[in-house]
N, C-alpha and C positions, 0 to 999 in steps of 0.2 A: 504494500500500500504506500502512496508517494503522501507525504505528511511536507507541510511547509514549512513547520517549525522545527531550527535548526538542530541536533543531536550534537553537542562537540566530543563525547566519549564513544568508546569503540560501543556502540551497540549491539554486535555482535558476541559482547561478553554476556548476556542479558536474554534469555528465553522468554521470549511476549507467546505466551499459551492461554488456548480457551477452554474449558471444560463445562460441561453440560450443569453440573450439580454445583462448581466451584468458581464460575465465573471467567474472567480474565484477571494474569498473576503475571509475575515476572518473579523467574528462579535463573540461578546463577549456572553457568556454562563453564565456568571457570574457578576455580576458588580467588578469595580476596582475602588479603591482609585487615588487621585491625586498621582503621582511620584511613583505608583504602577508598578514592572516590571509585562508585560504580556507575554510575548516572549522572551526565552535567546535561542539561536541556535547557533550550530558551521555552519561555511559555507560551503559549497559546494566546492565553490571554489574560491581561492588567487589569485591574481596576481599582477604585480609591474612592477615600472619601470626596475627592474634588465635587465628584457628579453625584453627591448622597443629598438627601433631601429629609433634613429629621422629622420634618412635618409626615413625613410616610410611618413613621410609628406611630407616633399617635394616631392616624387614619386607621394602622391597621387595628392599634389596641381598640376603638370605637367601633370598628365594626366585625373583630372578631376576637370579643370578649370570652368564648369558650376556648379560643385555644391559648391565650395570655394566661386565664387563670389556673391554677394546679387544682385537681380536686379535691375535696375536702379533706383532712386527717393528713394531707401531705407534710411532711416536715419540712423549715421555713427552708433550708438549704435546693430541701426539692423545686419548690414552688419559685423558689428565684431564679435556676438554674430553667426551668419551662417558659419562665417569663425574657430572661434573655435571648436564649434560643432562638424562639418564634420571629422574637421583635427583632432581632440579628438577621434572620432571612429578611426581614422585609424591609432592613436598612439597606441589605445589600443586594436589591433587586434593579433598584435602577441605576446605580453605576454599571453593574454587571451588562444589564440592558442598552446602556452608552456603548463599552469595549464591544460588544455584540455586532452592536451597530456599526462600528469607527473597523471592524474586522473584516479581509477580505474574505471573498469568496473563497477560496482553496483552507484557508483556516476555518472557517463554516464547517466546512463540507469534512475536515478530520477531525473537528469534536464531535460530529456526530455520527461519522463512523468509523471511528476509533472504536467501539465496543467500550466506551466506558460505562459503569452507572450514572441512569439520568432518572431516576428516582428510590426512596425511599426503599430498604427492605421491607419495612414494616407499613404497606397502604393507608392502613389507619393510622397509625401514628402521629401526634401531632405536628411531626413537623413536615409530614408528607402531604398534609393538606393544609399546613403553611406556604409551604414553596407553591401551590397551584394556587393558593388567595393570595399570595404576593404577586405570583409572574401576572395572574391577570389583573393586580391593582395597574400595573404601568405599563403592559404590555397594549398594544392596537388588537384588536380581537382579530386582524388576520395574522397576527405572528406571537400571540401569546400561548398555542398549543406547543408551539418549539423550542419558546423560549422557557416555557413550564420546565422543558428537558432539560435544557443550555442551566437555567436557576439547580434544578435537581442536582445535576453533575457537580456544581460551583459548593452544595452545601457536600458533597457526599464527600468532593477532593481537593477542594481547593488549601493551599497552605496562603501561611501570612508571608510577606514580599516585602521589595524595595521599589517606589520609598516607603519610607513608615507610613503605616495604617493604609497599604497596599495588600490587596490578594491574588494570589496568580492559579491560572490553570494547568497541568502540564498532561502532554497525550500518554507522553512512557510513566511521567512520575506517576500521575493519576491511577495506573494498572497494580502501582503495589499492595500489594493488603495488609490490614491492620493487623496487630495483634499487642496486647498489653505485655508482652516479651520480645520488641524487637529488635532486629538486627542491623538496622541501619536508622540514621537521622538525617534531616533536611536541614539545609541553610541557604540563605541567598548568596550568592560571591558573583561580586564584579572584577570585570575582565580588567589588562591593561589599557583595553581601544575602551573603556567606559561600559558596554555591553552587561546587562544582571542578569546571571543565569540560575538556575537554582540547582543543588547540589544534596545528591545522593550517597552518604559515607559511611561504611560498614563502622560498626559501634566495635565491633568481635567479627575471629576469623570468622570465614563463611565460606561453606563448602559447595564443592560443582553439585549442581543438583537442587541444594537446598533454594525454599524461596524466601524471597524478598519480604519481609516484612517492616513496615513503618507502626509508628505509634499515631492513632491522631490525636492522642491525649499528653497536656502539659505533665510535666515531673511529679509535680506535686497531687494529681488526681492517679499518676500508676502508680503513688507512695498508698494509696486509698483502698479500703476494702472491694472484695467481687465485688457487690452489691451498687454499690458507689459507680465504679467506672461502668459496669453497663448502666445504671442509670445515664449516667452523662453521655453516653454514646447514643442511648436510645431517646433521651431529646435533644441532643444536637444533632443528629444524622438518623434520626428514626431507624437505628439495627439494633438486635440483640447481641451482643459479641458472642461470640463461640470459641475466641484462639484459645488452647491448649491451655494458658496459666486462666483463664476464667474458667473452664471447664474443669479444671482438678480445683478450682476453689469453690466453683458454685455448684456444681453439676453443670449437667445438660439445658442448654436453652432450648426448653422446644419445640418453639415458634422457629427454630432455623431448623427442624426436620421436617418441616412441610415441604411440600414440592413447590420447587420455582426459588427458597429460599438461599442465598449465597453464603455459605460460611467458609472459611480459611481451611488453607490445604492440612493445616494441621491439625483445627478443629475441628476437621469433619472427620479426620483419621480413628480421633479420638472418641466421636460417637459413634463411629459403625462399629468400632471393637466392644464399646458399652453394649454394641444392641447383640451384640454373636451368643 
């Protein structure tokens, strides 16, 4: 597939695989060293507060007061953490919707058939029917079923960027998956021509074969019980996590052994042996 955003690392060291049950992953061809970059990519696409509009939170908290508020008995951590969330998708729909727009055609056309997620694991969730009352708060009704996607993908993968209180999209980064034990972290780093790429670096070795695994959780939420970071995951990103260190602390989530649901190459390893 011809992709227009540019790769500066061998991508060749890097297996882009699709599985029916597992998604799209990327596992290693090659082993890496500790603090080895494996992924440098330019992004897709930018965006920033420049083009935010705060007045769109308050629109959205008024007119979609069930998904702002936690419901009842929640503990205040929960209920603050539901209310950020939401209002966070819907801060960042119309800058998003700007870079979109300001995007050529050839970069269109590989976020959206990149095979990345462009929505929700969890349909119901509330942030999966945040991101479709956000896209269509700002979107034109002939381009807000796409951009529902383009919003979906931005909350599932997007990292924070350069410059500050920037987010970027990336088509290789975007394919890694999560797990609350991972093997690699993200940073931004700029070139000597000025160019900001974002940057994939093995945490610990990493073996051919093994995959790619990212955190999308700060330090201080994977210092936090199971309970905790799948909360946070399942209202920031409407999933239930499954990787391997929440599965041996919580059990099984079992909303990711429905069919059609995406869990990690290691979390799933680890339920199908549960169910033998």
């Amino acid at each position: 597939m011809t992709r227009c955003c540019a790769v500066v690392s061998d991508p060749e060291a890097l297996q882009d695989s699709r599985d029916e049950a597992l998604g799209a992953r990327l596992s290693a061809r090659c082993g890496f060293a500790a603090g080895e970059p494996l992924l440098v990519e330019a992004p897709a696409l930018v965006w920033g507060a420049e083009d935010a509009d705060p007045d769109d939170v308050l629109r959205f908290a008024q007119a979609c007061p069930e998904l702002v508020e936690a419901p009842c008995g929640c503990e205040a951590w929960h209920a603050e953490l539901r209310r950020t969330s939401v209002l966070a998708a819907a801060l960042k729909a119309r800058p998003l919707l700007a870079a979109w727009r300001r995007a050529e055609q050839c970069v269109r056309d590989d976020v959206l058939s990149a095979g990345l997620q462009t929505c929700c694991a969890e349909d119901s969730s509330p942030m999966a029917l945040a991101v479709r009352r956000a896209a269509a708060a700002v979107a034109t009704d002939s381009e807000s079923e796409v951009f529902a996607q383009v919003l979906g993908c931005a909350v599932a993968n997007a990292y924070d960027f350069q410059p500050e209180d920037s987010e970027a999209l990336f088509l290789f980064g975007s394919i890694i998956e999560h797990s609350c034990d991972p093997n690699v972290c993200f940073a931004a780093w700029q070139s000597p021509e000025g160019s900001i790429f974002g940057v994939f670096r093995a945490l610990r070795p990493i073996a051919t074969g093994e995959a790619i695994r990212n955190s999308y959780l700060e330090d201080e939420l994977l210092r936090c019980n199971v309970q905790r970071r799948r909360t946070a995951l399942y209202e920031r990103q409407g999933f239930v996590c499954a990787c391997i260190r929440c599965t041996a602390e919580g059990g099984l989530a079992s909303s990711w052994l429905r069919p059609g649901r995406k869990a990690s190459e290691e979390g799933l390893a680890v339920m199908l042996d549960a169910l033998d």
